[in-house]
PyMOL Python script that loads the backbone (N, CA, C, O; Angstrom):
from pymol import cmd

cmd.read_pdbstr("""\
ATOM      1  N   UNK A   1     124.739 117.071 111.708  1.00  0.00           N
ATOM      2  CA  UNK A   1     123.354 116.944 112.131  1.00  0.00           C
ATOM      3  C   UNK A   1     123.078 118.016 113.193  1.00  0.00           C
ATOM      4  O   UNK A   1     123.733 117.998 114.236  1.00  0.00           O
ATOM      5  N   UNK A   2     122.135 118.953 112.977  1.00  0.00           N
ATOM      6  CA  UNK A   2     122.057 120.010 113.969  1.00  0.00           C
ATOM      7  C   UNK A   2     121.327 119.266 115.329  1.00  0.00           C
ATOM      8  O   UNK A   2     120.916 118.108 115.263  1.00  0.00           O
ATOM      9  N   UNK A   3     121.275 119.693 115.968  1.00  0.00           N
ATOM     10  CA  UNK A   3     120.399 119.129 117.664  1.00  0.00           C
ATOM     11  C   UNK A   3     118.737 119.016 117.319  1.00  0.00           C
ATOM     12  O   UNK A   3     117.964 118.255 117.902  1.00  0.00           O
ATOM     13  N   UNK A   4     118.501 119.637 116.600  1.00  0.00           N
ATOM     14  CA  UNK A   4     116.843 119.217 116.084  1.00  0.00           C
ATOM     15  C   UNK A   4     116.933 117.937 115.519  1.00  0.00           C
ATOM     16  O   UNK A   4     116.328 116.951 115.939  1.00  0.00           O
ATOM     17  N   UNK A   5     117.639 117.964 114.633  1.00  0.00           N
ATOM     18  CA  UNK A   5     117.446 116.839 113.455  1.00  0.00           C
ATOM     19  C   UNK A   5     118.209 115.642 114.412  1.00  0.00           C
ATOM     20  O   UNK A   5     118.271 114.581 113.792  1.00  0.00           O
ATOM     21  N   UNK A   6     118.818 115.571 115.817  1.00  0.00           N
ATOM     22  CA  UNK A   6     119.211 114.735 116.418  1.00  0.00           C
ATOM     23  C   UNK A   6     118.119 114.103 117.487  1.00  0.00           C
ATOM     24  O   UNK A   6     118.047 112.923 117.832  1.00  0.00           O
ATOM     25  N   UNK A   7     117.387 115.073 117.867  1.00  0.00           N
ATOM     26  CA  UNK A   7     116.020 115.032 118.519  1.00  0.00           C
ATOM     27  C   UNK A   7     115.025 114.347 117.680  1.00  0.00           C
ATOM     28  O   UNK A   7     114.164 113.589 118.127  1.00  0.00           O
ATOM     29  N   UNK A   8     115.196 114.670 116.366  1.00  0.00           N
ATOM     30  CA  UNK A   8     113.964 114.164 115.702  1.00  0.00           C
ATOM     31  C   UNK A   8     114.072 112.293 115.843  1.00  0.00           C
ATOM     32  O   UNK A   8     113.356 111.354 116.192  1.00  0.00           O
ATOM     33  N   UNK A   9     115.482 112.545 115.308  1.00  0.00           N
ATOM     34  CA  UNK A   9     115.793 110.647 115.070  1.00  0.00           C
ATOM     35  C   UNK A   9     115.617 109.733 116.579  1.00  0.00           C
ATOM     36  O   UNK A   9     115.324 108.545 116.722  1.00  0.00           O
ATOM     37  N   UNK A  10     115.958 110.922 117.743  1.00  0.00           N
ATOM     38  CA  UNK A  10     115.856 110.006 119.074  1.00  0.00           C
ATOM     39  C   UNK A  10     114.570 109.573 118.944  1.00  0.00           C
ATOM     40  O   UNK A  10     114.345 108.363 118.977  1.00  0.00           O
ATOM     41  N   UNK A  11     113.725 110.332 118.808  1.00  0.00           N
ATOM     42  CA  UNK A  11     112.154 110.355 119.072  1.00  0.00           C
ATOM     43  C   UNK A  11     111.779 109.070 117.987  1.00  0.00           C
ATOM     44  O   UNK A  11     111.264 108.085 118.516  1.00  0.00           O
ATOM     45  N   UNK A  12     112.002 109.023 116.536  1.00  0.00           N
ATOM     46  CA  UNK A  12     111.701 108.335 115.945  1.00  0.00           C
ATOM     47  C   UNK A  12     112.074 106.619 116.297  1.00  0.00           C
ATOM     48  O   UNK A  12     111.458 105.586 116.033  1.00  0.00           O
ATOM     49  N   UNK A  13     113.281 106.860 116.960  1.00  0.00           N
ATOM     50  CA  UNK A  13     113.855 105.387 117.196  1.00  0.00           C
ATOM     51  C   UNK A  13     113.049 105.222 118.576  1.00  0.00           C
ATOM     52  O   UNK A  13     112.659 104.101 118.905  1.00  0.00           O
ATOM     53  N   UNK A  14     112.805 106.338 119.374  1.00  0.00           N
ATOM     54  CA  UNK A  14     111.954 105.487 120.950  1.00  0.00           C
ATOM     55  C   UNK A  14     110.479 104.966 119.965  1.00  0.00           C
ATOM     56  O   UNK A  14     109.816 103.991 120.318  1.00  0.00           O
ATOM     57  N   UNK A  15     110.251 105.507 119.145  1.00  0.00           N
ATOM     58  CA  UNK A  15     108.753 105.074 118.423  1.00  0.00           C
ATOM     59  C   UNK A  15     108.701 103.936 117.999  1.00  0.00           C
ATOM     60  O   UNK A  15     107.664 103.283 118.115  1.00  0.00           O
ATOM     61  N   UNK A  16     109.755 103.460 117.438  1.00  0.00           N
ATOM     62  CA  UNK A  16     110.147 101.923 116.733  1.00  0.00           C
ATOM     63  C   UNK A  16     110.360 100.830 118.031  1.00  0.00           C
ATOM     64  O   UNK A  16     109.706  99.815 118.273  1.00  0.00           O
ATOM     65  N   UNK A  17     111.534 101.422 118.788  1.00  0.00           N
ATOM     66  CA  UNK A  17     111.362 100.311 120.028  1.00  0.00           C
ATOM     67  C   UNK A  17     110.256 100.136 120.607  1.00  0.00           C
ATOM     68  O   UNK A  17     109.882  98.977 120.789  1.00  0.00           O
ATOM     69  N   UNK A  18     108.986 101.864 121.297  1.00  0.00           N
ATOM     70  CA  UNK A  18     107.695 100.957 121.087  1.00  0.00           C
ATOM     71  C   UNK A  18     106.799 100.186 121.001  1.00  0.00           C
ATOM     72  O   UNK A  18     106.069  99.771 121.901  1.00  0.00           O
ATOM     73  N   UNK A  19     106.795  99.853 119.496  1.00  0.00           N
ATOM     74  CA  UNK A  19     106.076  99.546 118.506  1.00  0.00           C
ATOM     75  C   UNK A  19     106.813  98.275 118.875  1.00  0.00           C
ATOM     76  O   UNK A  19     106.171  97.698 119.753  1.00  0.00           O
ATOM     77  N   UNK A  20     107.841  97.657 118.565  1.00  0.00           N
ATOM     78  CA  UNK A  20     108.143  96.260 118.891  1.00  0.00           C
ATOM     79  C   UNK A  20     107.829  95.642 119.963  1.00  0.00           C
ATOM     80  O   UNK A  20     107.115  94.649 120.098  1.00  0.00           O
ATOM     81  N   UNK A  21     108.653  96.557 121.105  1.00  0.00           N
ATOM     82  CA  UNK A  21     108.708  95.802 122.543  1.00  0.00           C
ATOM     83  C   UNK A  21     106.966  96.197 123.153  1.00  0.00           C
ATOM     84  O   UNK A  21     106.366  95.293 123.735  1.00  0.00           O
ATOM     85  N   UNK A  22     106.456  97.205 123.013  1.00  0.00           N
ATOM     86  CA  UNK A  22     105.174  97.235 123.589  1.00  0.00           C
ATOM     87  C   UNK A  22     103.597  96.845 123.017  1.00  0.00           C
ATOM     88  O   UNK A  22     102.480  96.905 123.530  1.00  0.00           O
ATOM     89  N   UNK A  23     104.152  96.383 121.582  1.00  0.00           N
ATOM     90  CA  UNK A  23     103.242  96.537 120.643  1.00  0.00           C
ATOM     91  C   UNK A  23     101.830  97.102 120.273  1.00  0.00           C
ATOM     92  O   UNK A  23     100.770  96.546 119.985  1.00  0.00           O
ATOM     93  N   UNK A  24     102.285  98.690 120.411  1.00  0.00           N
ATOM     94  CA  UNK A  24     101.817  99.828 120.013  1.00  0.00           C
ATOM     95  C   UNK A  24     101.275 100.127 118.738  1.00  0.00           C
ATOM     96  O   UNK A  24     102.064  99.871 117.828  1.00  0.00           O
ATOM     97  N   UNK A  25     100.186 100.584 118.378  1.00  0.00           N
ATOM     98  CA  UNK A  25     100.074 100.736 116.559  1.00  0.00           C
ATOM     99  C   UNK A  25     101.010 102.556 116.675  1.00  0.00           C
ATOM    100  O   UNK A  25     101.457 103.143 117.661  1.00  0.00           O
ATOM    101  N   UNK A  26     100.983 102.973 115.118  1.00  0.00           N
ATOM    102  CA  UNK A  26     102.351 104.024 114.842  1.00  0.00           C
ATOM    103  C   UNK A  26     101.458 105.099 115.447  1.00  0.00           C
ATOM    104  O   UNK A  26     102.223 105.992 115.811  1.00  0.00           O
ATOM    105  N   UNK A  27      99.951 105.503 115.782  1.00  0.00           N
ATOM    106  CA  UNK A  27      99.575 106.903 115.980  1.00  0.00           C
ATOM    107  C   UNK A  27     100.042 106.850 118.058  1.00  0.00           C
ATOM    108  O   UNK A  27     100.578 107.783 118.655  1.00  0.00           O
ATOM    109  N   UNK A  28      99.728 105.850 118.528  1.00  0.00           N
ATOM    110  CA  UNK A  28     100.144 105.769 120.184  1.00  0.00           C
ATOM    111  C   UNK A  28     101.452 106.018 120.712  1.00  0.00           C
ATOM    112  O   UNK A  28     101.701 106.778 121.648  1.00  0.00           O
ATOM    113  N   UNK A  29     102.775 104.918 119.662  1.00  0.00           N
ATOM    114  CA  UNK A  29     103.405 105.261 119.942  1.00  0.00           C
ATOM    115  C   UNK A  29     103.996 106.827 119.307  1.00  0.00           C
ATOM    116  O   UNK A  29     104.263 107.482 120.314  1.00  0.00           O
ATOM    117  N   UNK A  30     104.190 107.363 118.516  1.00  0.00           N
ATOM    118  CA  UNK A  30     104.163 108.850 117.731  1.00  0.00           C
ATOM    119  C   UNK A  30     103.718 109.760 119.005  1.00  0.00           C
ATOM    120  O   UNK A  30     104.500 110.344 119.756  1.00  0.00           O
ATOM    121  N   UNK A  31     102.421 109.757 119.084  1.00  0.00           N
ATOM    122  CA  UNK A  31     101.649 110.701 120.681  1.00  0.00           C
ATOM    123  C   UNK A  31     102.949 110.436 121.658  1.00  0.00           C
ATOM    124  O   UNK A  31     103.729 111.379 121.799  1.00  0.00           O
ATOM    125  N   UNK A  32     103.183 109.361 122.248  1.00  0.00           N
ATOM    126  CA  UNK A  32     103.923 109.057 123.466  1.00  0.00           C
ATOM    127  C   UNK A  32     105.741 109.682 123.453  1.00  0.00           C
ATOM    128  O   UNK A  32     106.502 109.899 124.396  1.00  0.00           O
ATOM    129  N   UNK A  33     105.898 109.791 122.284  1.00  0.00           N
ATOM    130  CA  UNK A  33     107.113 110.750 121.591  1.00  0.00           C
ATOM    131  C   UNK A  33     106.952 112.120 121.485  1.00  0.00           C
ATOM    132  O   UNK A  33     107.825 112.937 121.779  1.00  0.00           O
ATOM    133  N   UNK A  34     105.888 112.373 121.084  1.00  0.00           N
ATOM    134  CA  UNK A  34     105.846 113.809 121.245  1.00  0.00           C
ATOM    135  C   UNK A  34     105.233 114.357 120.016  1.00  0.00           C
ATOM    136  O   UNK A  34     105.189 115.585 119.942  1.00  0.00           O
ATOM    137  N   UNK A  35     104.741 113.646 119.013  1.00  0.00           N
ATOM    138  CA  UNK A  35     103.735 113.989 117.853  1.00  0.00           C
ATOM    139  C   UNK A  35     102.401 114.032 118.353  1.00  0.00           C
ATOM    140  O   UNK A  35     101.888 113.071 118.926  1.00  0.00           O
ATOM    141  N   UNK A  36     101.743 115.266 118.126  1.00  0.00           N
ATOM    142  CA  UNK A  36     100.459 115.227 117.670  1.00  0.00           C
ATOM    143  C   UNK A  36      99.803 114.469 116.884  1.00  0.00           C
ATOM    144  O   UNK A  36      98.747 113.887 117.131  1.00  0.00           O
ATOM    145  N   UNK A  37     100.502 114.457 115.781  1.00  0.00           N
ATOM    146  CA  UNK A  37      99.557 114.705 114.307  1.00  0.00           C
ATOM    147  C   UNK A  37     100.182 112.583 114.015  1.00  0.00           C
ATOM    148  O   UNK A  37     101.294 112.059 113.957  1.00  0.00           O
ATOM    149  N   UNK A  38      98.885 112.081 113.925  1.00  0.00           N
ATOM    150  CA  UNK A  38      99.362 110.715 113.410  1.00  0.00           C
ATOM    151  C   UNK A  38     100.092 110.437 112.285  1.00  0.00           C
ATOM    152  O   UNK A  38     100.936 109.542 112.233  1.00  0.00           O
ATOM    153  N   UNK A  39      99.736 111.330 111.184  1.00  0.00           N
ATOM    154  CA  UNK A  39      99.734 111.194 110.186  1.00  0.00           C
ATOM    155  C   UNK A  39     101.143 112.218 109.872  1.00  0.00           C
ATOM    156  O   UNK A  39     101.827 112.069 108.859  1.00  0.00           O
ATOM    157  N   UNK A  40     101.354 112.988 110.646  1.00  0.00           N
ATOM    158  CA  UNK A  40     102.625 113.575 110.581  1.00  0.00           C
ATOM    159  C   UNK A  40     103.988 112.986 110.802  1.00  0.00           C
ATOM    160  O   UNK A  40     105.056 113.238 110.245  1.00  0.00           O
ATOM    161  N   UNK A  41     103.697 112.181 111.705  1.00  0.00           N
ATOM    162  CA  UNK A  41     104.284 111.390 112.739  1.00  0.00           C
ATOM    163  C   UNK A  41     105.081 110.167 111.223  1.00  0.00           C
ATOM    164  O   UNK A  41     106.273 109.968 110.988  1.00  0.00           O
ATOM    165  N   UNK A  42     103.757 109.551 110.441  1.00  0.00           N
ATOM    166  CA  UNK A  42     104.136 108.770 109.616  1.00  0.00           C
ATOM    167  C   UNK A  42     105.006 108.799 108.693  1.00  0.00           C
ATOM    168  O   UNK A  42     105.855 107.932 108.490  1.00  0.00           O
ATOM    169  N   UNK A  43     104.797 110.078 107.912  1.00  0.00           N
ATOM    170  CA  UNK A  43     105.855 111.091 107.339  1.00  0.00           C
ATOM    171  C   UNK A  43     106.790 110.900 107.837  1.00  0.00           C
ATOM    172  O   UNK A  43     107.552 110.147 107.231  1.00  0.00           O
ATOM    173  N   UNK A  44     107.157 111.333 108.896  1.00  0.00           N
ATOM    174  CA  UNK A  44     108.838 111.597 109.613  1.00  0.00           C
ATOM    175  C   UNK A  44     109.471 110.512 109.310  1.00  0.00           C
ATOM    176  O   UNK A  44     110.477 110.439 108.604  1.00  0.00           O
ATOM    177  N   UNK A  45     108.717 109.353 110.005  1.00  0.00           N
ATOM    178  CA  UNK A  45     109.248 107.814 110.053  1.00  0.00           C
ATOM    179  C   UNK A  45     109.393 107.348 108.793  1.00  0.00           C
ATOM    180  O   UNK A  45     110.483 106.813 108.590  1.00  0.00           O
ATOM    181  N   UNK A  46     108.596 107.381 107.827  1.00  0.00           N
ATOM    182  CA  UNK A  46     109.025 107.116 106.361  1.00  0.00           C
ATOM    183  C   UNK A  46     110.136 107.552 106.136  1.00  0.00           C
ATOM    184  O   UNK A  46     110.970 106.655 106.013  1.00  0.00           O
ATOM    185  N   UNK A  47     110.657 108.926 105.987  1.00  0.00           N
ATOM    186  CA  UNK A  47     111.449 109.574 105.847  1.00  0.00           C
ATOM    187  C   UNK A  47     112.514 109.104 105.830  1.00  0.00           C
ATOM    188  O   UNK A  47     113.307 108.879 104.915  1.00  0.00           O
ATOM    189  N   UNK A  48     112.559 108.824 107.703  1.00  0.00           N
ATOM    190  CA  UNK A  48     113.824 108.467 108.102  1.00  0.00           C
ATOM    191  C   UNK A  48     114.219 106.780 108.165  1.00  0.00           C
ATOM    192  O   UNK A  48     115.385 106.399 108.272  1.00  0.00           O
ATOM    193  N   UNK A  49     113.231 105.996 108.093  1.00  0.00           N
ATOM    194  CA  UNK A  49     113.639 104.720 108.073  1.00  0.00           C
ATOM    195  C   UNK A  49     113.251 103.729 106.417  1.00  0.00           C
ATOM    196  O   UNK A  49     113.475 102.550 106.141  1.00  0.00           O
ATOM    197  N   UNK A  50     112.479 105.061 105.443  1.00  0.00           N
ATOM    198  CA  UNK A  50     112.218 104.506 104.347  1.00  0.00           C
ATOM    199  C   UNK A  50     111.063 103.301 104.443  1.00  0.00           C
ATOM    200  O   UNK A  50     110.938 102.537 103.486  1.00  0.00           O
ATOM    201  N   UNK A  51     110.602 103.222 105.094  1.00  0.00           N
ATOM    202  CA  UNK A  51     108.611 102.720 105.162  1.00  0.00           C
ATOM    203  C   UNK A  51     107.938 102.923 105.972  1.00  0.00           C
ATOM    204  O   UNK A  51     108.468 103.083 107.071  1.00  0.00           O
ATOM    205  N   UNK A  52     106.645 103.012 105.895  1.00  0.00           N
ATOM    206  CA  UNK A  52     105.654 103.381 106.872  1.00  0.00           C
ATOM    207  C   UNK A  52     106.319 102.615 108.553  1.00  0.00           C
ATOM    208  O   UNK A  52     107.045 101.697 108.934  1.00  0.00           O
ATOM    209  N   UNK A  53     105.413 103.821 109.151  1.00  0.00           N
ATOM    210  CA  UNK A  53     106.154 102.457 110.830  1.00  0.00           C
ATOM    211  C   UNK A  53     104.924 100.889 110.483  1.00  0.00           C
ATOM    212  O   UNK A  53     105.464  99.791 110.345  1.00  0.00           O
ATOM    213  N   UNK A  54     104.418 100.922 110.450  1.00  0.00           N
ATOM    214  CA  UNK A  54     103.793  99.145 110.545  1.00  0.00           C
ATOM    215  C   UNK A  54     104.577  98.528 109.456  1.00  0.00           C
ATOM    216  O   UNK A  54     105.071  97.407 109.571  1.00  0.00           O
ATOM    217  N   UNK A  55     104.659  99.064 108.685  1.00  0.00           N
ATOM    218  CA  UNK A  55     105.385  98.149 107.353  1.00  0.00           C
ATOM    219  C   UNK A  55     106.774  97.676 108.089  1.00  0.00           C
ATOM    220  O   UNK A  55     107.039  96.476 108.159  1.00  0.00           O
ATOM    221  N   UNK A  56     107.711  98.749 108.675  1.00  0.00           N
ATOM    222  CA  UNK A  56     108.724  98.956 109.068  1.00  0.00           C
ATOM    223  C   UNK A  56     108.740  97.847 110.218  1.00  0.00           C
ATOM    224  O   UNK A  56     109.686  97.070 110.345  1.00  0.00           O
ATOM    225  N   UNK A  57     107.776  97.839 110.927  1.00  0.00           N
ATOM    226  CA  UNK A  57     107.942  97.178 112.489  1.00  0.00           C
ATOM    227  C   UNK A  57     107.290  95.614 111.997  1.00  0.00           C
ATOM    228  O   UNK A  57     107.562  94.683 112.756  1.00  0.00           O
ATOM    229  N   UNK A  58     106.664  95.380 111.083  1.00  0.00           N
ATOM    230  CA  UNK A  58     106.480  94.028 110.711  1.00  0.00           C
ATOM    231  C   UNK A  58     107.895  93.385 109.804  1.00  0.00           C
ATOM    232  O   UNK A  58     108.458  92.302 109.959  1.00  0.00           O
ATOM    233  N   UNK A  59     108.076  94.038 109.229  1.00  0.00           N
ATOM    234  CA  UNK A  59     109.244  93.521 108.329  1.00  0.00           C
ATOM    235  C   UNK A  59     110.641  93.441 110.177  1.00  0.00           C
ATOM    236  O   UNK A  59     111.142  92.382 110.556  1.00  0.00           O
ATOM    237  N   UNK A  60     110.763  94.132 110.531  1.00  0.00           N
ATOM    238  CA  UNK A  60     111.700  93.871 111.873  1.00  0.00           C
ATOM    239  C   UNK A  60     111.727  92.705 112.412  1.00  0.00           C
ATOM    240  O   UNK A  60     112.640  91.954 112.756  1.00  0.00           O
ATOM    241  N   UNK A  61     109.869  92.619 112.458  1.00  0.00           N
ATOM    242  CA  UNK A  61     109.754  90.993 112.917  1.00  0.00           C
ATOM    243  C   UNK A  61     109.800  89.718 112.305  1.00  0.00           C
ATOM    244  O   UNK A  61     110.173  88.568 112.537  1.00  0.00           O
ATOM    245  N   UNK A  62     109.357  90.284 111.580  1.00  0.00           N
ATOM    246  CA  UNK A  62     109.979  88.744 110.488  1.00  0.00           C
ATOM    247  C   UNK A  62     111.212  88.585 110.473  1.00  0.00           C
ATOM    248  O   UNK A  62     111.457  87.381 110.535  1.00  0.00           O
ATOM    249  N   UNK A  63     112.122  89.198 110.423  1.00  0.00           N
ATOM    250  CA  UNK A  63     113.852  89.071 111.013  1.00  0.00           C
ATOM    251  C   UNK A  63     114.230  88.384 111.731  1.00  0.00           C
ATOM    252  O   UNK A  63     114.908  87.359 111.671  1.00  0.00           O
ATOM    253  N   UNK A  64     113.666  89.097 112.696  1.00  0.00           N
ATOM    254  CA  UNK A  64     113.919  89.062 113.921  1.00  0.00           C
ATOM    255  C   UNK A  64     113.432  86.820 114.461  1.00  0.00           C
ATOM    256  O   UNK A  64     113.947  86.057 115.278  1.00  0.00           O
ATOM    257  N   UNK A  65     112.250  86.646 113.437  1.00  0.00           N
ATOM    258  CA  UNK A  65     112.050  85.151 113.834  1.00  0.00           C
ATOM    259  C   UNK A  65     112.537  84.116 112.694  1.00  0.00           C
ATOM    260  O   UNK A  65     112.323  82.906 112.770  1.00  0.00           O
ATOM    261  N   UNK A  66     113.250  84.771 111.581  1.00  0.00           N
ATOM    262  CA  UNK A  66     113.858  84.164 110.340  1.00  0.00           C
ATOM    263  C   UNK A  66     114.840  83.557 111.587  1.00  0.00           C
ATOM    264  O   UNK A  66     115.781  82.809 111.323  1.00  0.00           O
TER     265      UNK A  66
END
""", "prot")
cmd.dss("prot")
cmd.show_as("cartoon", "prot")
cmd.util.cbc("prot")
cmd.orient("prot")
């Protein structure tokens, strides 16, 4: 994993904690990481966690209270 692509995932995972613990929608927390682009931001996170962040951070919670 080069140091970008290690940067990218830090950023993506402070976006997810976030989104749980502060309950942030995905364009606030994304900005507060260091994305501009909301919609860019969504991309990444798909990418890397395989669903949108709300899809992603609701399904966490339902877990999380199963």
């Amino acid at each position: 994993m080069s140091p970008l692509q290690f940067q990218k995932q830090l950023r993506l995972q402070e976006a997810r904690r976030l989104m749980l613990s502060e309950d942030l929608d995905a364009a606030e927390a994304g900005y507060r990481v260091g994305y501009d682009d909301a919609s860019h931001f969504s991309r990444e996170y798909k990418r890397h966690f395989g669903e949108p962040p709300m899809r992603d951070v609701e399904r966490l919670r339902e877990l999380a209270t199963a």
